[in-house]
N, C-alpha and C positions, 0 to 999 in steps of 0.2 A: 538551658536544655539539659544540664546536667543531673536535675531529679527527673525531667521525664526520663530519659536515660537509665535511669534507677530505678524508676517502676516498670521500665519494660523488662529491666533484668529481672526483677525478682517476680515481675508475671512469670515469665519463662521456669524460672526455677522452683516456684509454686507448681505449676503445671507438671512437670520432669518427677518430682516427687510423688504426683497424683498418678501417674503414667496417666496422663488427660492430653489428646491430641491438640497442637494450637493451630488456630487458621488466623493467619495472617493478612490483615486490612487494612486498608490505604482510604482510597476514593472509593471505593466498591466500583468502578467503572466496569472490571474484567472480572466480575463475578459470574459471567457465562462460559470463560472461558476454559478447557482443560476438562479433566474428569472432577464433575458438580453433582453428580448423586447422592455420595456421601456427605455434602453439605445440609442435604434435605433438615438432617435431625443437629442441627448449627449447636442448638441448645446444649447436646452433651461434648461441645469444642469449649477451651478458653481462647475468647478471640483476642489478639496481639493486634490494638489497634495504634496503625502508626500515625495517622493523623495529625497528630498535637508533636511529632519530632520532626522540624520544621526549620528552613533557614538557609541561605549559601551563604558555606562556609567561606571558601575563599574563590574569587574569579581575577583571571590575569588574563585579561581581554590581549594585551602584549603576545602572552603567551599561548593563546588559542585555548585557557585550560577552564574548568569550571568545578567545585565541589560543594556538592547541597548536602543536606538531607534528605533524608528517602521519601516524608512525609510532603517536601514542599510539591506545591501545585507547577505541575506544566506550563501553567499560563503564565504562573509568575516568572520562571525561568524563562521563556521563551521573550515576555516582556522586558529583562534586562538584556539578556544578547540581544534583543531590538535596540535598544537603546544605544548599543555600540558596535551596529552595523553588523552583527554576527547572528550564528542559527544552530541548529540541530538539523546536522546535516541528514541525519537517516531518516526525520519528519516522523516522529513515533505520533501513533493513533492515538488520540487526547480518549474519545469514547462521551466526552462528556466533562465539566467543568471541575468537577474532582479528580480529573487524574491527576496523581501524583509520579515523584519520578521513579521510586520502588516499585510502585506497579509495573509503570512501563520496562525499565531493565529486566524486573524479573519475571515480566510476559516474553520479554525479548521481541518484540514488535516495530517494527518500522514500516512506512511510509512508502510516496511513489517514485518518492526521490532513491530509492535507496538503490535502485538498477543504476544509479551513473555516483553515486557517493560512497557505496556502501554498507554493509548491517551496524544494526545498535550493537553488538556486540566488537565490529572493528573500531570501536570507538571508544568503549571501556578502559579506561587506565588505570584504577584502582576502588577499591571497596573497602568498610566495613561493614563486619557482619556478627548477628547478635549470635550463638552457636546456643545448646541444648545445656551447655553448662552455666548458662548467663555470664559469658564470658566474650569480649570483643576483640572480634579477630580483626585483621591485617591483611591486606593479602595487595600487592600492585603499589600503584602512588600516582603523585601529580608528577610522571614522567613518561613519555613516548616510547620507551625501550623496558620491559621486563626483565625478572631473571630467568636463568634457567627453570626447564622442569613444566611441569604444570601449570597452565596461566587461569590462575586458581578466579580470578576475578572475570575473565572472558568466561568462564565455563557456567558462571551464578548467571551470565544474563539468557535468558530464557528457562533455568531452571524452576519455575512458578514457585519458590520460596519452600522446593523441600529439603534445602541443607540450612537455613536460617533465616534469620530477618534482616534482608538489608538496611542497613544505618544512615553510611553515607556513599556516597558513587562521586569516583572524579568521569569527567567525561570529555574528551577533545572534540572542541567548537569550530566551526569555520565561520571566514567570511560571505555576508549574503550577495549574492550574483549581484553585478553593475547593473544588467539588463535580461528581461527575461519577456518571451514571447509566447501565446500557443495558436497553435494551429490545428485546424478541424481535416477530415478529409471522410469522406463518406464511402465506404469498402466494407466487403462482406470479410469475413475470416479469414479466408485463405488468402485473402490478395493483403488482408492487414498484417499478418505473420510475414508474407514475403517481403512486405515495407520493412518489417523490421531486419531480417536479415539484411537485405540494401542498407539500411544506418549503419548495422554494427560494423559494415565494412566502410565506413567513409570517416573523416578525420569531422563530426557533425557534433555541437554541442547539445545534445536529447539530454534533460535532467529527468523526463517523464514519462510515459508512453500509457494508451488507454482505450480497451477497444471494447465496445459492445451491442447486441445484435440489438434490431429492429425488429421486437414481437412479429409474428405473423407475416414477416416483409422478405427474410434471407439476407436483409441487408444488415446493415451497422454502420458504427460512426467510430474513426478514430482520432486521439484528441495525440499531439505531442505538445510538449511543452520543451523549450531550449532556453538555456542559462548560459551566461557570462558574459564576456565582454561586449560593446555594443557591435564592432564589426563583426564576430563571430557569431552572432545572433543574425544581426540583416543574411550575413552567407547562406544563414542554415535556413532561414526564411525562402530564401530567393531557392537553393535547391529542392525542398520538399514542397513548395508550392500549399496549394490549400485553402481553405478560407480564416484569413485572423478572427483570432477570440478575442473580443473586448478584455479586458485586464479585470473590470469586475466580474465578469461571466467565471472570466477564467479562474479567478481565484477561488469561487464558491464549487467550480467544481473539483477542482483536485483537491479542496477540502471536504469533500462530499465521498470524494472515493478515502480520504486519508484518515478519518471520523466514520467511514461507514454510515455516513446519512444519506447517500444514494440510494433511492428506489431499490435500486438491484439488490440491495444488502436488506431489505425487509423480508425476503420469502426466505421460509427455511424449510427443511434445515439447509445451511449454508457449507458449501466444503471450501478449501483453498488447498489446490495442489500447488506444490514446485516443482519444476519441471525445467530440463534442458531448455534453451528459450528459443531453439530450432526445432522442437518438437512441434509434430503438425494439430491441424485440428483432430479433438478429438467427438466430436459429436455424441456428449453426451449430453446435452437439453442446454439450458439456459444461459450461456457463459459471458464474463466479463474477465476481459486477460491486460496485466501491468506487467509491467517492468519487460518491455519486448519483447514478450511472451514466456519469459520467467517467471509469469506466477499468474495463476487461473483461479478462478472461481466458480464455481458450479449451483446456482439456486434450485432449490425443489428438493422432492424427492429422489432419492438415488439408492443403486444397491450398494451398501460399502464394498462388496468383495471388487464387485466390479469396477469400480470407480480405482479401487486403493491397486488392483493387476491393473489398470491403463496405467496408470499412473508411472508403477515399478518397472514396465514395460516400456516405457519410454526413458529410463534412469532416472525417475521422480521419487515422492512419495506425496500423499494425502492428510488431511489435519480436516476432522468433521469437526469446526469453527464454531458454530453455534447450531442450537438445537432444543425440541424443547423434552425430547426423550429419544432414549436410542435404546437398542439390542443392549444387554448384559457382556455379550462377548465382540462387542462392536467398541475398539479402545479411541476416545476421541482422538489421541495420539496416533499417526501411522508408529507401527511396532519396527524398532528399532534392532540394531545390529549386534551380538552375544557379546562383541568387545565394546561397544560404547553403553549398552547393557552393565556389565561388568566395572567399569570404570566409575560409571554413577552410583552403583551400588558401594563401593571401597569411598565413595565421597562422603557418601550418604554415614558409611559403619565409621568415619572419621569425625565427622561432625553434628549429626546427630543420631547415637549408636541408640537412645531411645525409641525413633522413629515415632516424633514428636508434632514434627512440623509437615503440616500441609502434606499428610499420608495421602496415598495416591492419589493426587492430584497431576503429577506427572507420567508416573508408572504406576498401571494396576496391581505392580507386583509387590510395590513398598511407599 
């Protein structure tokens, strides 16, 4: 791996020379994602294709730890923590048979699991990164505790690759759940959001949660899923009651919500708020809501202003997720705060002061 390694550098520093903007490519899975207009004219980009930098580095299954390369495939990583009983706890969206783990960290995406495990980025331990000088940086390690200051490697994951190309990513694995169940229960919205408040207060193991409406009915369907041990699992059975999900039902669906291959996810354009996960309905049309109502999804048309004030109105914000065209001054991004603004910018004039890589693909501003 040592000459691909080599040609990505001296890609990079070809590029840098040229002031030639690089875009940054894995599986191409999340090619929709982020500000893509400026992709239109791909041609005058040098693409940094990561593909062929490939491999885990090291895994100490003992250790809970794992470190690949940014090019390897999802599937392969996921098939060796199968293999010794272990997962990716935040369940990042595959998209598709190419994803890779680059993309995924530096979409910063996870799963349904991530309301009772936590985000892809609580999970980051360390990074290399290729920078704008073809130089490989350092940042974190294969260790559970940081240093002071900046935790330069939590901050790359959802940065969509415009401070450099990630190389390699360490990442802390867990063990996969003894027993896991789901359960259906058929409730319109507002009695689905008050189920969820009732869990958050009960000692109940939910790894999952999943509501959405009944075209033309008012009603809906909500799905939980519960993880761990086997009597803790029968408890949480026996209090939320419900109808059981076959185990193969179940599996295709929360991987239909965690891939985006549910029906719901084909209309666009597509939003996904985060939101307080006590916030109420918000009746703006078509919605499908995870993580106990920590995160919403809205199909169809919508007005962004409107959608992105509900949102801010409830201590949220908005992510127009996919789309096949939007407004000029409509940022796929909900627009962010002058100090975390600021912060990304002093990142950005640090490591790539050419402003080289994946130009606003994050911020329209750089």
């Amino acid at each position: 791996m040592e000459f691909v390694l080599s040609e990505l550098s001296q890609q990079v520093m070809t590029a840098r020379a040229a002031k030639r903007p690089v875009f940054i490519r894995g599986g191409a899975t999340k090619s929709f994602y982020g500000e893509i207009e400026g992709l239109e004219n791909i041609s005058s980009y040098a693409v940094l294709d990561m593909s062929g930098y490939t491999g885990i580095v090291n895994y100490h299954p003992s250790e809970l730890v794992m470190t690949a390369r940014a090019g390897t495939l999802l599937s392969d990583i996921e098939s060796v923590l199968h293999e010794h009983g272990q997962m990716l706890a935040f369940e990042p969206p595959r998209f598709g048979p190419g994803s890779t783990l680059g993309g995924c960290v530096a979409a910063g995406l996870s799963g349904p699991r991530r309301m009772a495990a936590g985000s892809l980025r609580d999970f980051v331990l360390g990074v290399k990164l290729l920078d704008s000088s073809g130089s490989v940086l350092n940042f974190g390690g294969e260790v559970m505790k940081n240093v002071a200051g900046y935790d330069v490697s939590r901050l790359l994951a959802g940065s969509m690759g415009i401070f450099g190309a990630l190389l390699e990513i360490s990442l802390k694995v867990v063990p996969r759940p003894v027993r896991e169940a789901t359960l259906a229960l058929d409730l319109d919205e507002p009695a689905a959001l008050a189920r969820f408040g009732q869990w958050r207060g009960q000692p109940l193991p939910v790894s999952a949660t999943a509501w959405h409406g009944a075209p033309g009915e008012g009603g809906g369907r909500l799905w939980v899923r519960l993880s761990g041990s086997a009597p803790a699992v029968a408890n949480g059975v026996r209090k939320i009651g419900g109808q059981p999900v076959a185990d193969d039902e179940s599996a295709a669906f929360w991987d239909s919500l965690r891939d985006q291959s549910h029906p719901f996810f084909q209309v666009l354009p597509l939003w996904r708020l985060a939101l307080p996960p006590q916030a109420p309905a918000l009746g703006l049309g078509p919605t499908l809501i995870e993580w106990s109502g920590g995160q919403r999804w809205l199909a169809g048309p919508q007005d962004a202003v409107e959608v992105r004030n509900a949102a801010a109105r409830q201590g949220g914000h908005a992510t127009l997720f996919r789309y096949a065209s939007k407004a000029a001054d409509v940022p796929a991004f909900h627009p962010v705060g002058v100090s975390i603004l600021e912060v990304s910018r002093r990142l950005k004039q640090e490591l790539d002061p050419m402003g080289i890589f994946n130009p606003r693909r994050l911020f329209p501003e750089f």
